[in-house]
N, C-alpha and C positions, 0 to 999 in steps of 0.2 A: 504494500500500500504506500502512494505516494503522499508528501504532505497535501498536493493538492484534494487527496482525496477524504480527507479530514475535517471534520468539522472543530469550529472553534470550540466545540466543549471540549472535543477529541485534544486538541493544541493544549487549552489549558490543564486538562488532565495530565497529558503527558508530561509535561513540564512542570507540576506537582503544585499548579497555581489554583487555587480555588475559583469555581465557577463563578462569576456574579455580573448582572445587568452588561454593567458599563466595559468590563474589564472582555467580555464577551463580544460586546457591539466594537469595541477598538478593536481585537481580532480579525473578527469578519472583516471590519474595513479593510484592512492592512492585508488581507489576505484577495480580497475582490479588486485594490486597487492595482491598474498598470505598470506602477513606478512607484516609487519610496514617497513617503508624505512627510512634509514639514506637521510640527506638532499645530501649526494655529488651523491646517489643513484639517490636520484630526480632527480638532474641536469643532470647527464648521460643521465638518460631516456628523460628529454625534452631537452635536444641539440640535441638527435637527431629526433628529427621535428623540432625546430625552435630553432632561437638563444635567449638565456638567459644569465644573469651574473649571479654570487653568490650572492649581495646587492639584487638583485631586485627578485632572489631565497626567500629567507628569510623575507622578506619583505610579501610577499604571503602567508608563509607560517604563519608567524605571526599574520597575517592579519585572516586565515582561521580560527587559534588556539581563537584568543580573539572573534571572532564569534562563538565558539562554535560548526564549521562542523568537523574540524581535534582537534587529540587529540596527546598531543607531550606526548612521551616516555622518559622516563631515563632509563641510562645502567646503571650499577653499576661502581663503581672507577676505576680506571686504571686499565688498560689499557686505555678502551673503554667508553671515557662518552660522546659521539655523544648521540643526541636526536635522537630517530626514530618516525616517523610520522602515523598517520592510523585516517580512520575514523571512529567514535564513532560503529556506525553498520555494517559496511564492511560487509553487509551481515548476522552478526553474531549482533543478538541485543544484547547479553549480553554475553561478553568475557574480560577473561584475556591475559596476555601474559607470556610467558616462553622463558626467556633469557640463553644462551649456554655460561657460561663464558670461554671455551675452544673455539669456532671458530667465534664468538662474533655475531651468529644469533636470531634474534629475531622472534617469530613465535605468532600467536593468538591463542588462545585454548577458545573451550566453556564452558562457565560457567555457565549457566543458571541458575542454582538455587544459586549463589554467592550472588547475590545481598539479596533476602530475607533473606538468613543468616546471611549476614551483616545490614539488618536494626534489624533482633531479637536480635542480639548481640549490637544495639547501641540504642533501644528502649527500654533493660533492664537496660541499663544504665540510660535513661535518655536525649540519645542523639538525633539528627536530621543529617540524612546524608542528604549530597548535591550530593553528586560524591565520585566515589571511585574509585582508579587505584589499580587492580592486579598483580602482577608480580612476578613468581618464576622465580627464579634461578639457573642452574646444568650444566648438560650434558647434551647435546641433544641424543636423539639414540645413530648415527651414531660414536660419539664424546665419549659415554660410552662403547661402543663396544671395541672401538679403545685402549679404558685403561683397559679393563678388566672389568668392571663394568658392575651388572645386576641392572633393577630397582627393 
């Protein structure tokens, strides 16, 4: 069974987080969304079904991140260093992400064969990976288009 085939109780269960409302609905989101969501993103999306604050936002998702079901993102420098959020498989067991530093979106891209490259490259060293976060940087398409730029 993949995680896509999981449902958010299945996620919080497995990850030893207790079931509840909100903590549930952030799930689902983050599991149905295309790309990683900044947190003011989340909160949009779950105020409208139910009420939530920002502390109690965060708090969730903190909670999600040191269990190990959500994985927090970095943007790069200013502008934009909002954290975006996604779950380790979204679907996609082994992906990187590609950050737009022109319209400031983040997207997943697959990677499939990244991780074995990176353990040959850390196994000739000597090393032991635990995890590893991908993430290019540019132009999105649309965003390259728009300056003139081919890839």
């Amino acid at each position: 069974m993949s995680i896509s085939d999981l449902t958010p109780h299945d996620l919080l269960a497995e990850a030893g987080i207790e079931d509840t409302p909100l903590r549930h609905q952030v799930v689902r989101l983050l599991s149905e969304a295309d790309r990683p969501l900044a947190a003011p993103d989340i909160l949009e999306l779950v105020r409208r079904e139910q009420s939530i604050n920002k502390v109690s936002l965060y708090r969730i998702l903190d909670l999600l991140v040191e269990h190990g079901l959500v994985r927090r993102l970095s943007s790069p420098a200013p502008p934009d260093r909002a954290f975006r959020y996604c779950l380790p498989g979204g679907g996609k067991p082994h992906h990187c992400h590609f950050y737009c530093t022109r319209c400031r979106k983040m997207e997943c891209l697959d990677c499939t064969e990244a991780p074995a490259v990176l353990e040959r490259l850390a196994s000739d060293r000597g090393l032991v990976v635990m995890s590893s976060d991908i993430r290019l940087d540019g132009l999105c398409a649309e965003c390259a288009s728009k300056a003139g730029l081919e890839p």
